[in-house]
VEXPATOR-179732 format. One record per residue (C-alpha): x, y, z. Coordinates in steps of 0.2 Angstrom, whole numbers, padded with zeros to 4 digits, always signed. Layout:
BEGIN
XYZ;...
END
This chain:
BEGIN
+0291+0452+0591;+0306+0463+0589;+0317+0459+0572;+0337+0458+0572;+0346+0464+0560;+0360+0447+0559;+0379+0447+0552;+0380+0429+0547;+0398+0421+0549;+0409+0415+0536;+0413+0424+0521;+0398+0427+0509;+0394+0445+0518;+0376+0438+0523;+0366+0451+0533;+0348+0448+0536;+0333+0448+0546;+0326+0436+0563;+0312+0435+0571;+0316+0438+0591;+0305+0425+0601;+0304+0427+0619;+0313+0411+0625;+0327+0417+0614;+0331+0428+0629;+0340+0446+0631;+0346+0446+0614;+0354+0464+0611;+0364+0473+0601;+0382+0465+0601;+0377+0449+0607;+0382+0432+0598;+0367+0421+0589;+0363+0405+0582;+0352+0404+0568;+0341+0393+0554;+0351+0395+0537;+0343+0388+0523;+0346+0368+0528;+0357+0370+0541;+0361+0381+0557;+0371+0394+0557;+0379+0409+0570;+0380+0427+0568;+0381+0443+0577;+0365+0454+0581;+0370+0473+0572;+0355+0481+0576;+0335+0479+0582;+0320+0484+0576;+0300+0485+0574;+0298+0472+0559;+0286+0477+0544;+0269+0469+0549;+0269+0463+0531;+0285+0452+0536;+0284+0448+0552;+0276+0432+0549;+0289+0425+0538;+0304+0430+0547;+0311+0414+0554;+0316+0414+0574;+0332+0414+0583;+0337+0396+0588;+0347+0401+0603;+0357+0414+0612;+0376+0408+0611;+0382+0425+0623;+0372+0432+0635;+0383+0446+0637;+0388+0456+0621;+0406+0453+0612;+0403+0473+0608;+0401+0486+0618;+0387+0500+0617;+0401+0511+0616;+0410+0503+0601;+0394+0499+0594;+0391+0520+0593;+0407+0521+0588;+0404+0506+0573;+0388+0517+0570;+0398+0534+0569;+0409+0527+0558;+0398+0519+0544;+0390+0535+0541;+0404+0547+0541;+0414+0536+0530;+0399+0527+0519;+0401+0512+0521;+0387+0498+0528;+0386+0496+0546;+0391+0477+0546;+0409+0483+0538;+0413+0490+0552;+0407+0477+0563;+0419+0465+0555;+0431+0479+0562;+0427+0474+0577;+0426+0460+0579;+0438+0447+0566;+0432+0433+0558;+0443+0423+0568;+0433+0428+0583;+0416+0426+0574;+0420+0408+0565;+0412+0396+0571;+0427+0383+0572;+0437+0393+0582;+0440+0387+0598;+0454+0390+0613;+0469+0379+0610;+0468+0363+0622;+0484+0354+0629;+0485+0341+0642;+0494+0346+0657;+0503+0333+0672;+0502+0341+0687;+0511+0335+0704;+0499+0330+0718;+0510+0320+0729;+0530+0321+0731;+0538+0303+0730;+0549+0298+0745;+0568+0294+0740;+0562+0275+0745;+0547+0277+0732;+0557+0284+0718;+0571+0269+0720;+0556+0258+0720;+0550+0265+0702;+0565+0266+0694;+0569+0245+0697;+0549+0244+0692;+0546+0255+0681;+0561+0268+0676;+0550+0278+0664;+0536+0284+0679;+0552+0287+0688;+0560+0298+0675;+0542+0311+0676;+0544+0311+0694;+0562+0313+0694;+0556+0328+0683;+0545+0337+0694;+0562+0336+0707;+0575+0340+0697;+0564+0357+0690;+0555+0363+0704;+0540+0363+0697;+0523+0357+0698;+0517+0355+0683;+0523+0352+0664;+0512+0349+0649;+0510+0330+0645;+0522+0333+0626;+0536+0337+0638;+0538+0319+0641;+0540+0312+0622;+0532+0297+0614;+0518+0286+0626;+0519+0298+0641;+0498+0296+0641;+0501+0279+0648;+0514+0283+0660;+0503+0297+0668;+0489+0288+0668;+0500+0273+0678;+0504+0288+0690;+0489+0293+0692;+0483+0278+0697;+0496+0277+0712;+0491+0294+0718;+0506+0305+0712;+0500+0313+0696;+0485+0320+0690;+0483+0323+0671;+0472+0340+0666;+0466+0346+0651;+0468+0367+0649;+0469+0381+0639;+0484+0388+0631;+0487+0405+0626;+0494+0406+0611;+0507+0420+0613;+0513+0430+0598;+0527+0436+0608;+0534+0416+0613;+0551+0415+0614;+0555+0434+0617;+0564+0439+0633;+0559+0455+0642;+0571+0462+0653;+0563+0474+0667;+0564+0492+0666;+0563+0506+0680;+0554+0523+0676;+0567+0534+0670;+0571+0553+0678;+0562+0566+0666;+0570+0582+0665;+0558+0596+0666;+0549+0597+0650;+0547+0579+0651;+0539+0581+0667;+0526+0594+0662;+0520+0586+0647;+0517+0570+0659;+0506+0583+0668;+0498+0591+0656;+0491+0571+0650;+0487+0565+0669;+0479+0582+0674;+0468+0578+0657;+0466+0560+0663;+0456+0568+0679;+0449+0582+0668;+0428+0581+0668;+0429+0591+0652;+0444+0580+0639;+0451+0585+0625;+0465+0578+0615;+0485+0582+0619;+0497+0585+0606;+0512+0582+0611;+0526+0588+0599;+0542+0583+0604;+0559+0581+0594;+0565+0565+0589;+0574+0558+0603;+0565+0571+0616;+0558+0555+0625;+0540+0553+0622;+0538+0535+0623;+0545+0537+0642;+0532+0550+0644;+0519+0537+0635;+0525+0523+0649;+0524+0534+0664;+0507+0539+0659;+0502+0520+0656;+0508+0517+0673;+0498+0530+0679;+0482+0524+0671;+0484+0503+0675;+0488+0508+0694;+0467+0518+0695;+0463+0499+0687;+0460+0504+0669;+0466+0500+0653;+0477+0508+0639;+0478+0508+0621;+0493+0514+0613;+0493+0512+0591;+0508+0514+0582;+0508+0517+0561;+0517+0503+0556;+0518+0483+0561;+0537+0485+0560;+0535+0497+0575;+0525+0485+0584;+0539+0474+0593;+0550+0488+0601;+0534+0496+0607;+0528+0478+0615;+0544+0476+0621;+0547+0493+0629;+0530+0490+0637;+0531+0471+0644;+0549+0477+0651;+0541+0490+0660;+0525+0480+0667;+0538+0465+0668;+0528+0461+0685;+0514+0458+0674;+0518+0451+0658;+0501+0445+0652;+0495+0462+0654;+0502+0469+0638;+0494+0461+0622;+0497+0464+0603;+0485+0465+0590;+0489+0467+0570;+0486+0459+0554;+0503+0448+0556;+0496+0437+0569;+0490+0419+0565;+0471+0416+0570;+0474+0403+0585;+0485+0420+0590;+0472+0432+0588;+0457+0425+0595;+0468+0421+0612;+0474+0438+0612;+0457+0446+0608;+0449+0436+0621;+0462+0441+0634;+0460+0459+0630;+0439+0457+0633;+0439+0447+0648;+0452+0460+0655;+0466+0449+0658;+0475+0463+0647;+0474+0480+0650;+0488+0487+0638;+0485+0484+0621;+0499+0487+0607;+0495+0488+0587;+0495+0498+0571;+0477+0506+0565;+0465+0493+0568;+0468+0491+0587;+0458+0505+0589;+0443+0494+0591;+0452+0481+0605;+0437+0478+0617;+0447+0486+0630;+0437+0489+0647;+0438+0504+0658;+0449+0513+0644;+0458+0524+0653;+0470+0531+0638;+0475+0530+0622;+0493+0536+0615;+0492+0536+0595;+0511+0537+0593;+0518+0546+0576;+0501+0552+0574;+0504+0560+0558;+0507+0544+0549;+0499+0541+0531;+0498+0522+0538;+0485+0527+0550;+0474+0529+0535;+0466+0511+0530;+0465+0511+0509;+0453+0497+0507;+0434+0499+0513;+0430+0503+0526;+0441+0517+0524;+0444+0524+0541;+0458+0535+0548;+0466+0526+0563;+0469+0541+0572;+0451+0549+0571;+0444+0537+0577;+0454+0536+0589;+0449+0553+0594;+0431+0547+0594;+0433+0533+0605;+0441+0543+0615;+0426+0555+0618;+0414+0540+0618;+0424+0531+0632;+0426+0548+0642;+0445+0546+0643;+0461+0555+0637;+0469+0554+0621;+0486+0558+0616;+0494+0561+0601;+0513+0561+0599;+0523+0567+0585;+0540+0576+0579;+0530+0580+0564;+0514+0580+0569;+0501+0583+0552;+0493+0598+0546;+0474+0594+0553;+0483+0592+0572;+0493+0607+0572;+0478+0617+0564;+0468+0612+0580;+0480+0614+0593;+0482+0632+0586;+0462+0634+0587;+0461+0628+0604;+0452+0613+0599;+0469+0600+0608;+0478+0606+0619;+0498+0608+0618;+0511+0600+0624;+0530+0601+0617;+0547+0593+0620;+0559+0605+0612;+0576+0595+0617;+0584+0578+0616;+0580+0567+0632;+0599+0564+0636;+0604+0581+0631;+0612+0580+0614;+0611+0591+0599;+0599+0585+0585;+0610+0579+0571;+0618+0591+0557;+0607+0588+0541;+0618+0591+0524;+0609+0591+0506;+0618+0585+0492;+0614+0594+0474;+0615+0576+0464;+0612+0588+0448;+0631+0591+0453;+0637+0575+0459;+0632+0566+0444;+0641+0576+0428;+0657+0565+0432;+0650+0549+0434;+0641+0533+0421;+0626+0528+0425;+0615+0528+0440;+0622+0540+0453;+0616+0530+0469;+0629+0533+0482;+0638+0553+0482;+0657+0552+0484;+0655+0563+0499;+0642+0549+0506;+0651+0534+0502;+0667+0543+0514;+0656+0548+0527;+0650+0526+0528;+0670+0522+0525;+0672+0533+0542;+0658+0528+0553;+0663+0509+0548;+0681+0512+0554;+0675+0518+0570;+0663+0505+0574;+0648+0516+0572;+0631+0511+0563;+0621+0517+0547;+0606+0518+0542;+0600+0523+0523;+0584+0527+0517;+0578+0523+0499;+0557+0524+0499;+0558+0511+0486;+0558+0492+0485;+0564+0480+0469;+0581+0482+0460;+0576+0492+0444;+0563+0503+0444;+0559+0498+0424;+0564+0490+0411;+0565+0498+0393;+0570+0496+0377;+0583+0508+0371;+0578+0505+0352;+0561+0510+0350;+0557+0517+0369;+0544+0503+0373;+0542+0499+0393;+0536+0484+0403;+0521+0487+0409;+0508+0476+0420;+0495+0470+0410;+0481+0475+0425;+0487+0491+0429;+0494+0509+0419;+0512+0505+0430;+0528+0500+0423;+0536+0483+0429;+0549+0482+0443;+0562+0470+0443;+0567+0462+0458;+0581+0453+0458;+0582+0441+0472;+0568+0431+0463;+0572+0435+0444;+0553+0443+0441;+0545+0457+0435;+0534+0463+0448;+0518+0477+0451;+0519+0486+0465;+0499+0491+0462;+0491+0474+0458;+0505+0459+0463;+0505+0452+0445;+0523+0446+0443;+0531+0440+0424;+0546+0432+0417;+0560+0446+0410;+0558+0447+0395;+0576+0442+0382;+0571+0453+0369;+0559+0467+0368;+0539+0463+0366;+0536+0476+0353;+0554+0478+0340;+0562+0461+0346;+0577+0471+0351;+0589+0460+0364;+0596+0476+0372;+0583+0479+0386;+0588+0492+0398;+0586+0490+0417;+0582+0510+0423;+0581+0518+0438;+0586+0507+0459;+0576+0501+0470;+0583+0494+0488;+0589+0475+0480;+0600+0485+0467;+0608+0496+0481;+0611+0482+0492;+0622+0473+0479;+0629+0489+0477;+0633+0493+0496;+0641+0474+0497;+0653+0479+0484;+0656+0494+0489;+0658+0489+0506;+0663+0470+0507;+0667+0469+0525;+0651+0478+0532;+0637+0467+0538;+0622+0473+0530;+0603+0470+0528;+0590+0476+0520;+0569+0482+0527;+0557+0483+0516;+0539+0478+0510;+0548+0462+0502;+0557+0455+0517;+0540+0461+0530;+0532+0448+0521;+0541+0434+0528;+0533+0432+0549;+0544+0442+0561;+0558+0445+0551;+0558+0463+0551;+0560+0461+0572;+0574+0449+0569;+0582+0459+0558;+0579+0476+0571;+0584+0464+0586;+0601+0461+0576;+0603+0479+0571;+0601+0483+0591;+0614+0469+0597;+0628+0478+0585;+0627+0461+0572;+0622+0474+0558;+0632+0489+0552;+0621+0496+0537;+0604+0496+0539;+0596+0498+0522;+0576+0501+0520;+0561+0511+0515;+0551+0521+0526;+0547+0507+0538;+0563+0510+0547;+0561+0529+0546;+0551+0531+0562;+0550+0525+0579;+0566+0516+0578;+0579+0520+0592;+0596+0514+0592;+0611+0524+0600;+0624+0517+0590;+0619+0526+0576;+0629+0539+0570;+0626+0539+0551;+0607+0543+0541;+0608+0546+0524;+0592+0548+0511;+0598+0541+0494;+0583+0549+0485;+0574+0562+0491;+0564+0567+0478;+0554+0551+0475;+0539+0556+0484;+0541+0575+0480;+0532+0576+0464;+0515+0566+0464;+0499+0572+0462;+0494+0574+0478;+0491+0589+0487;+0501+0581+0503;+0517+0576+0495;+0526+0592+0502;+0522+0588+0519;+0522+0569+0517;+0542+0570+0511;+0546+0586+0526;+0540+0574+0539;+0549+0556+0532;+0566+0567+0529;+0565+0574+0547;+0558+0557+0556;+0573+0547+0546;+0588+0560+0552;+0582+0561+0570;+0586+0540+0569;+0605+0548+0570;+0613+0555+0586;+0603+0545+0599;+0617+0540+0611;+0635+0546+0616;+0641+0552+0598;+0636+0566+0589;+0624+0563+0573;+0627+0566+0554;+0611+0566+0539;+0617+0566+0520;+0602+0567+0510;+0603+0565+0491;+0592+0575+0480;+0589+0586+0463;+0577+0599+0470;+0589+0605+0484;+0577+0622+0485;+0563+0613+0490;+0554+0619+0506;+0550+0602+0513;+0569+0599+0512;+0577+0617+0516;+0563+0616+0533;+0570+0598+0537;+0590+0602+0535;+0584+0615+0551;+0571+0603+0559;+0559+0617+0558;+0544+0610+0561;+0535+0626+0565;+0542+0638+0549;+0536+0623+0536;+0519+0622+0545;+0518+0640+0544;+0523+0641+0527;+0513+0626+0521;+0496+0632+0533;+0497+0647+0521;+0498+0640+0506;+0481+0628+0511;+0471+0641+0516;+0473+0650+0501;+0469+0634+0488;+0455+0628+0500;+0465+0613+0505;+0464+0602+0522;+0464+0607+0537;+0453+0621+0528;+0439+0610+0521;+0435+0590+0521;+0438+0581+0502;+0432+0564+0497;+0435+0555+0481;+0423+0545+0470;+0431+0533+0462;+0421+0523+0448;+0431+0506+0441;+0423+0496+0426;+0435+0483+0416;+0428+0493+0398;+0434+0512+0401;+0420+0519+0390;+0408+0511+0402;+0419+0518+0417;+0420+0537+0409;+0400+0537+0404;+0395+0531+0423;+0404+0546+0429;+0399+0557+0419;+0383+0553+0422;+0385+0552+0440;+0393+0570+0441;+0380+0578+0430;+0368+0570+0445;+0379+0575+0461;+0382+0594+0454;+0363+0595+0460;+0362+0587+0477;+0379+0593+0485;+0376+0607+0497;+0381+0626+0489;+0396+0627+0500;+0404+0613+0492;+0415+0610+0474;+0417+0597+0462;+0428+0593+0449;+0425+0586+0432;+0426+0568+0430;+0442+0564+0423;+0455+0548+0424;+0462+0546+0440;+0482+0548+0441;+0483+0529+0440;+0470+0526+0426;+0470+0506+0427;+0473+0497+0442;+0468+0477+0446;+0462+0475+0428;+0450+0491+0429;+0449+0506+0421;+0447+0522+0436;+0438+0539+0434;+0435+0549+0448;+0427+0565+0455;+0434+0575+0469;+0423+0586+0483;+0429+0600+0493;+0420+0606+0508;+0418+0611+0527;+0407+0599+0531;+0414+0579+0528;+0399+0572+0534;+0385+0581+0522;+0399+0575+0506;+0396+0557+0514;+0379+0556+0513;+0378+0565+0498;+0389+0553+0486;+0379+0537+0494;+0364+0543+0491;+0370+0546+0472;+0378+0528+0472;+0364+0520+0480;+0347+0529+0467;+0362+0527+0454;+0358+0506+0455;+0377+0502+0448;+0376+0486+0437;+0389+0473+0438;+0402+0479+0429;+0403+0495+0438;+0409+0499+0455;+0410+0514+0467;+0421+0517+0480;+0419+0533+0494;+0433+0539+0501;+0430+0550+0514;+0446+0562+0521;+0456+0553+0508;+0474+0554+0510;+0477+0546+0492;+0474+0552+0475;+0481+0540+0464;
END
């Protein structure tokens, strides 16, 4: 008897054995299971199969039943769940829950059920004047079915004891009552207006080649396709999708942030207007009745166009035919809680597994993707020019060292900036302004004795947002009352220092009384949908500044814009992170190219103290290509990605002397296991030494080969037999160092 490896459902993280008896049936792999659980039954997905040890074969209790007879995974997503868990370390049922969400696995699940009246038989005129002197309210459902064209409603339609009157009308013949599934549409109450395929100009029309001919290619590799903002890639994306879904297959197309995720549904259900149901949504946002319906319709292939941020890569799409990872180069793709996977590479994988093409789109595509176009590895295609013909918008830099001499206080808005908004308001025209940080203050400190507000859980100041009158962690949550006098001299004259968006909005409605404006940030995203009300508005010309952090830096287009300006440009410019160059080259130039989309020419003011900085000289020119250049350079020459692979290893403890001993410990032990092409650094605190309540040490590893790092840190973790009040985190390809 063959033994299943079994994820239980619910949330205790239960993995364990099963006998397989043989009227159990073709359980595989995937497939969906019911099982004994202590004193009660259980259900839980089958991760893998195996010869059990003879020792404990006997004592393995059986499967009761086979709930699916057909997989909920694929083999393919199954090698791909597999693939996964070993490159990034983690256990194979972490991925699974990947793959499929506890919303799917729960038992209590279920499709949402409504009562339906539909119309079997059309009352003469005769017959409707004899109901309504009989019985008026049977009239009035009838009357319904007439006055609407329609054949059917659902039974709620018809108010308060509408069961009885259907069933009265059923009697008689005219009705019959149904009970059937809803789907439960993340997307009710949008109207999408259809749209026709747009003329490409030239460029346009040999990038779509270049991803169909690799569509029909027997031998695939990835397209990069580097195009200017506003150069028309998504119209490139669309044609392409249109192109797969008429061979009958499906598409995926990911995009880096949830924000992005309703202009992208709606460009792509205005475009398969015919076919509405076809394009489905998946991302965290979505309530559980939401995405168990849209998961489903994705499976059974009711969908073939799926739309979401990183963890769509694993919709259990059919027939894949393509997947578009838009903005490719986005940090967001990077998931920083286990399992920590890159969206994108994985989307790369799949790609190979499914045997289909994969596209990666980008104005500033990363590093790793440029480095392996230039190595033959993707192949090529660019959109050097703006789709409708304009020139990319003239990016001025502002030396705040300067501005600020003659003014008190925080400089937030340059003289030269706060004209150029007076004019575009005049005329009508739109702004947008990026500040890449949410709250009102960035502090608070005590002039007297220097003292800042810091979380108790974490090594991070406290940062005050106004509109609920806390203190607030950006790291942990934690939030506090503002303190009246200061905790350590008892000094009343508490300082607010430094802005966040909340304190520039209160100064932009000063400054700017008459201007409609609203604000986009991690605050306001919490709130369901409102960031797509918000853009909806912005769209409709209800909104003439635009304030927000890098969620509206990307993806966003709106022609009425003529105005981007960048109140802070330094923020992300000097953290210990070997990306923060690039990270802050490719938010400047994805922010400007927002300007400029429609008839009038675009403007970009961006505010800053390091005006000799590359990442910003290379965006004032959207140089792309030079900063690559410059920075490719620089990488080789410190050994630095694309170059070589690093991982972190990150130990936590609540006691920091327990924290610093274990990962001395552990790095006197890896110095010896890790291959002798590969570096190590010495333990020390990581940039963020206390985070969530724990103190943090960390290793870093350098070297070519990401897979042979993996296995050597779990190996370490998993001989090392951590106690309780220790834990290890992996991250493989990490893309944060704090």
């Amino acid at each position: 008897m063959l033994a299943a490896r079994i994820l239980v459902d619910g949330q205790n993280d239960l993995v364990l054995d099963y006998g397989i008896p043989p009227e159990a049936g073709n359980v595989r792999p995937g497939c969906r299971v019911q099982i004994p659980l202590r004193n009660r039954t259980a259900t839980g997905t089958v991760l893998t199969l195996s010869e059990p040890d003879p020792a404990w074969q006997d004592k393995l209790k059986p499967i009761l039943k086979l709930i699916d007879p057909e997989p909920l995974i694929s083999p393919v997503m199954m090698d791909l769940a597999a693939w996964a868990a070993d490159y990034y370390s983690v256990a194979l049922d972490q991925m699974i829950r990947c793959l499929l969400p506890e919303t799917v696995r729960q038992e209590n699940t279920a499709e949402k059920i409504r009562k339906m009246v539909h119309l079997e038989k059309q009352p003469t005129r005769e017959e409707l004047d004899a109901l309504y002197r009989k019985a008026p309210r049977q009239a009035q459902m009838l009357d319904y079915f007439s006055t609407t064209e329609q054949k059917a409603a659902p039974l709620s339609e018809f108010g308060p004891g509408a069961l009885n009157i259907a069933r009265g009308l059923a009697g008689k013949g005219f009705i019959s009552l149904r009970e059937e599934s809803v789907h439960r549409d993340p997307m009710t109450g949008e109207q999408f207006a259809p749209s026709l395929s747009m003329k490409l100009n030239p460029q346009q029309e040999k990038a779509l080649e270049a991803v169909t001919a690799m569509c029909r290619a027997e031998t695939k590799r990835p397209v990069l396709l580097q195009g200017v903002t506003g150069s028309g890639k998504t119209e490139v994306y669309l044609q392409a999708v249109s192109h797969i879904v008429q061979e009958g297959k499906s598409a995926l197309i990911m995009v880096p942030e949830i924000s992005l995720t309703p202009q992208t549904v709606q460009r792509f259900k205005s475009r398969f207007a015919e076919m509405p149901s076809s394009v489905a949504v998946l991302h965290s946002l979505l309530s559980d009745g939401e995405r168990f319906d849209e998961w489903h319709a994705i499976r059974s292939g009711k969908a073939r166009i799926v739309v979401g941020p990183r963890s769509a890569v694993f919709a259990p799409l059919q027939n894949l035919g393509l997947i578009i990872v838009d903005e490719e180069h986005d940090a967001s793709y990077k998931q920083e809680s286990s399992p920590r996977y890159h969206g994108r590479d994985l989307a790369v994988l799949r790609a190979h597994l499914e045997g289909c093409a994969v596209v990666l789109g980008s104005a500033t595509p990363s590093l790793e993707s440029i480095h392996n176009a230039q190595t033959g590895k993707y192949a090529l295609a660019r959109l050097t020019e703006r789709a409708d013909g304009q020139q990319l918008p003239l990016i001025r830099i502002l030396d705040m060292k300067t501005e600020g001499k003659n003014k008190a206080g925080p400089n937030v808005l340059s003289e030269r900036l706060r004209m150029s908004i007076d004019r575009r308001l005049d005329r009508g025209e739109q702004v947008i302004l990026l500040l890449n940080r949410r709250g009102f203050a960035r502090s608070i400190q005590c002039p007297d004795c220097g003292h800042v507000i810091t979380c108790m859980h974490c090594s991070l100041p406290l940062t005050y947002h106004r509109t609920e009158d806390r203190l607030m962690c950006h790291l942990c949550g934690f939030k506090s009352l503002v303190p009246r006098t200061c905790p350590e001299c008892k000094s009343a004259s508490i300082l607010l220092q430094g802005y966040g968006t909340q304190k520039v909005e209160e100064i932009l409605r000063r400054t700017f009384p008459a201007a409609r404006i609203m604000r986009v940030d991690a605050d306001v995203a919490r709130r369901k949908n409102a960031v797509r009300d918000i853009l909806n508005q912005f769209r409709a010309r209800k909104i003439d500044i635009l304030l927000g952090t890098q969620m509206i830096a990307k993806g966003l287009d709106f022609p009425g814009v003529t105005l981007v300006g960048v109140l802070n440009a330094d923020l992300g410019l000097y953290i210990p992170d070997p990306r923060a160059g690039e990270r802050t080259f490719q938010l400047l130039t994805q922010v400007a190219g927002r300007a400029g989309r429609g008839d009038l020419s675009g403007e970009v003011i961006i505010q800053t103290f390091t005006p000799q900085s590359p990442s910003l000289q290379y965006a004032r020119h959207h140089d792309t290509d030079g900063y690559a250049a410059q920075e490719l350079e620089m990488r080789r020459a410190f050994d630095l990605p694309p170059f070589t692979h690093i991982a972190v290893l990150t130990i936590r403890s609540q006691h920091e002397n327990m924290a610093e001993f274990a990962t001395r410990t552990l790095g006197a032990r890896l110095r010896g296991m890790l291959p002798p092409d590969t570096t190590m650094t010495d333990p020390m605190p990581a940039p963020i030494p206390r985070a969530h309540g724990q103190f943090r040490y960390q290793i870093t590893v350098k070297g070519p080969s990401a897979r042979a790092i993996s296995r050597a840190l779990r190996k370490l973790v998993q001989e090392a037999g951590l106690g309780d009040d220790l834990t290890a985190v992996i991250d493989v390809d990490a893309m944060s160092f704090m």
